[in-house]
BAFI-684683 format. One record per residue (C-alpha): residue number from 0; x, y, z; residue in three letters. Coordinates in Angstrom, 1 decimal. Example, Ala and Ser with C-alpha at 12.3 -4.5 7.8 and 13.67 -1.06 7.14 Angstrom:
<0; <12.3; -4.5; 7.8>; ala>
<1; <13.7; -1.1; 7.1>; ser>
REM end
This chain:
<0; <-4.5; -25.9; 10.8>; unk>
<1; <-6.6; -24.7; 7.9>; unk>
<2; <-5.6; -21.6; 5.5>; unk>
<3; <-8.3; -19.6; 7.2>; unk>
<4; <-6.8; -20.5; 10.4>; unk>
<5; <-3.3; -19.2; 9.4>; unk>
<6; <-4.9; -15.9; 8.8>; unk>
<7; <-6.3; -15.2; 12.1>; unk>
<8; <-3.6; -16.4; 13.8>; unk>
<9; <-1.2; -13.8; 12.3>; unk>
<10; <-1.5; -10.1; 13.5>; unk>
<11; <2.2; -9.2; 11.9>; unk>
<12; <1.8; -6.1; 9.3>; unk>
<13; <1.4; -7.4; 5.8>; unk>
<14; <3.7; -5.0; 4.4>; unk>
<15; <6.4; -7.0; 6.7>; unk>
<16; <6.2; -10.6; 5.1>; unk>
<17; <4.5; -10.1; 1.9>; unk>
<18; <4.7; -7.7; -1.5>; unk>
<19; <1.2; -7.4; -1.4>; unk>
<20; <0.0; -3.7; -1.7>; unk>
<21; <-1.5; -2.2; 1.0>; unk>
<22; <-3.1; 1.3; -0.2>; unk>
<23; <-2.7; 3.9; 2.0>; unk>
<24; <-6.7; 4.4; 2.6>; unk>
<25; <-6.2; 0.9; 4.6>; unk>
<26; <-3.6; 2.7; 7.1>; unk>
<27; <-0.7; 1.7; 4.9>; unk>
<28; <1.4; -0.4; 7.1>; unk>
<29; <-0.8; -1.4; 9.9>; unk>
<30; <-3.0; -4.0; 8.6>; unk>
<31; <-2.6; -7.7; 9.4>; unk>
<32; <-3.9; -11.1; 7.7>; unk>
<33; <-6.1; -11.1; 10.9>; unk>
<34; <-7.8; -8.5; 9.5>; unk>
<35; <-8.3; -9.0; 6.5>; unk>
<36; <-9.9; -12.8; 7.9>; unk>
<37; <-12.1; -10.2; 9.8>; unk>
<38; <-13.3; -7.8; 7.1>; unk>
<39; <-13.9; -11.0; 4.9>; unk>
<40; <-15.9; -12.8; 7.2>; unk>
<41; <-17.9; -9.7; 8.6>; unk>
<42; <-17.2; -6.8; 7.3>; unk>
<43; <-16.3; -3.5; 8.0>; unk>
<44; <-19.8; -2.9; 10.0>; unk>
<45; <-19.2; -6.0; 11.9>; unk>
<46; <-16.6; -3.9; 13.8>; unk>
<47; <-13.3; -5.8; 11.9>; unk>
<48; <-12.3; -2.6; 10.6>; unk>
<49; <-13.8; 0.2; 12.5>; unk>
<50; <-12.0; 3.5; 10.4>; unk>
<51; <-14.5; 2.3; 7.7>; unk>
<52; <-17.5; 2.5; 9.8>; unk>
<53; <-16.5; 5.6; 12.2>; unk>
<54; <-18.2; 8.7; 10.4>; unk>
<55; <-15.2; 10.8; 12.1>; unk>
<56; <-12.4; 8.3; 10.6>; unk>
<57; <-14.1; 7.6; 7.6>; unk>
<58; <-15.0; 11.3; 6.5>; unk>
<59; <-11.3; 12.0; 7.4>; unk>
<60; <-9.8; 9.0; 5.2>; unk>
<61; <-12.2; 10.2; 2.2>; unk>
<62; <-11.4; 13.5; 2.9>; unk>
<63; <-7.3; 12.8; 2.0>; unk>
<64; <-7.7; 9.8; 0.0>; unk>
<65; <-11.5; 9.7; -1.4>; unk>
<66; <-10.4; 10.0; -5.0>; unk>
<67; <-8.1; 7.0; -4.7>; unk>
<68; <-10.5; 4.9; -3.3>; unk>
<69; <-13.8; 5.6; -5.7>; unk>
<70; <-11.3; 5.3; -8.2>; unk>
<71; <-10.3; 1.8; -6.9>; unk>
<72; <-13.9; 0.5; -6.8>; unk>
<73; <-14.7; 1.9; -9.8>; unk>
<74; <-11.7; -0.4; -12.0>; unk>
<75; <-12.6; -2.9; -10.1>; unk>
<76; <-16.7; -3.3; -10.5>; unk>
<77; <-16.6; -0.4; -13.3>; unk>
<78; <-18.5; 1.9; -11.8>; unk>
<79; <-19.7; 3.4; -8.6>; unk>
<80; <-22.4; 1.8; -6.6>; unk>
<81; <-24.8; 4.2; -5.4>; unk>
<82; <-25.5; 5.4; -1.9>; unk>
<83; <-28.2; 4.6; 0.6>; unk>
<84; <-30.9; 7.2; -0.5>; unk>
<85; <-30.9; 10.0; 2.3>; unk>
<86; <-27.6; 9.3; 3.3>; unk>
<87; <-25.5; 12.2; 5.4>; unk>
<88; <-22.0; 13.3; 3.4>; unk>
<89; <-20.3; 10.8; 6.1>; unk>
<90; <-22.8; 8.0; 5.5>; unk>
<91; <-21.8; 8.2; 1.7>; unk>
<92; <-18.0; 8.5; 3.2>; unk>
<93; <-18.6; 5.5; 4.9>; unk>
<94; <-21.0; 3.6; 2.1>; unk>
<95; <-17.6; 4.2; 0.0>; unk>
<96; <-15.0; 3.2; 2.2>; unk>
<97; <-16.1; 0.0; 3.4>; unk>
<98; <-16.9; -1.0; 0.2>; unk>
<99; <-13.3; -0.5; -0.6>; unk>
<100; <-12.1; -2.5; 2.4>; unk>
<101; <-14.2; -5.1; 2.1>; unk>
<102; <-13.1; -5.1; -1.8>; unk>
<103; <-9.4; -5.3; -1.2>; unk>
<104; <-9.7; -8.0; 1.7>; unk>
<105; <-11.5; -10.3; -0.6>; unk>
<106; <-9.0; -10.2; -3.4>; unk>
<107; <-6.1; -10.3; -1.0>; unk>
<108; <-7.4; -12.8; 0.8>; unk>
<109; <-6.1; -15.7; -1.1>; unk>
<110; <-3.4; -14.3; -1.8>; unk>
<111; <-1.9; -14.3; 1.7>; unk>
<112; <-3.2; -17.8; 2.0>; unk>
<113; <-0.9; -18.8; -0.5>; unk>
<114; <1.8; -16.7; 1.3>; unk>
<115; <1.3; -18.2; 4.7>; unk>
<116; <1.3; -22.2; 3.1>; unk>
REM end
C-alpha cells in the first residue's frame, strides 16, 4: 500500500486521529484524508470538494468566514491572487475559496502521510 493509497482509503474525520488544524472554512470537523487525496489530485472544481465550487455554499462560507480565508492565502503566497476579469461577487467567492482548499490540502497533505505510516 503506498502513502497516497493510505489517504484514500481513510474517510475518518481528521480532527479524530490527528492534531492537524482544520479551519472552520473547511467544515471544521468533517473533512477526511480522502479528501484532502481528492482536492490534491483534482481540485476543488474537479468535484472533490464541492462547498468550494457551489456559488450558493461558497458565497455563504465567504460570507461568515471570508476574512479568515483571504487572510490565509495571503500569509501564505503574500498577497491576493486576482480574480477572473468579469467575474460575478460568487465567482470571486468561489475563485477565493478553492484557492484556499486547494492551499490547505497541499500543505496537509504530507502531513497526514506521515500520520497514517
Amino acid at each position: 500500500m503506498t502513502d497516497t493509497d493510505r489517504l484514500w482509503g481513510n474517510d475518518t474525520p481528521i480532527s479524530e486521529y490527528t492534531d492537524i488544524d482544520v479551519p472552520e472554512w473547511l467544515g471544521g470537523d468533517k473533512i477526511s484524508a480522502y479528501d484532502v487525496a481528492a482536492i490534491v489530485q483534482g481540485g476543488c472544481a474537479s468535484g472533490a470538494w464541492m462547498p468550494a465550487v457551489t456559488y450558493y455554499t461558497a458565497t455563504k462560507i465567504m460570507a461568515e468566514h471570508g476574512n479568515d480565508v483571504l487572510q490565509y492565502i495571503e500569509d501564505a503566497i503574500g498577497e491576493l491572487p486576482a480574480p477572473p476579469k468579469g467575474s460575478s461577487w460568487s465567482g470571486i467567492s468561489v475563485h477565493y475559496l478553492s484557492w484556499a482548499v486547494e492551499m490547505w490540502a497541499a500543505y496537509v497533505e504530507p502531513l497526514l502521510m506521515a500520520e497514517l505510516e
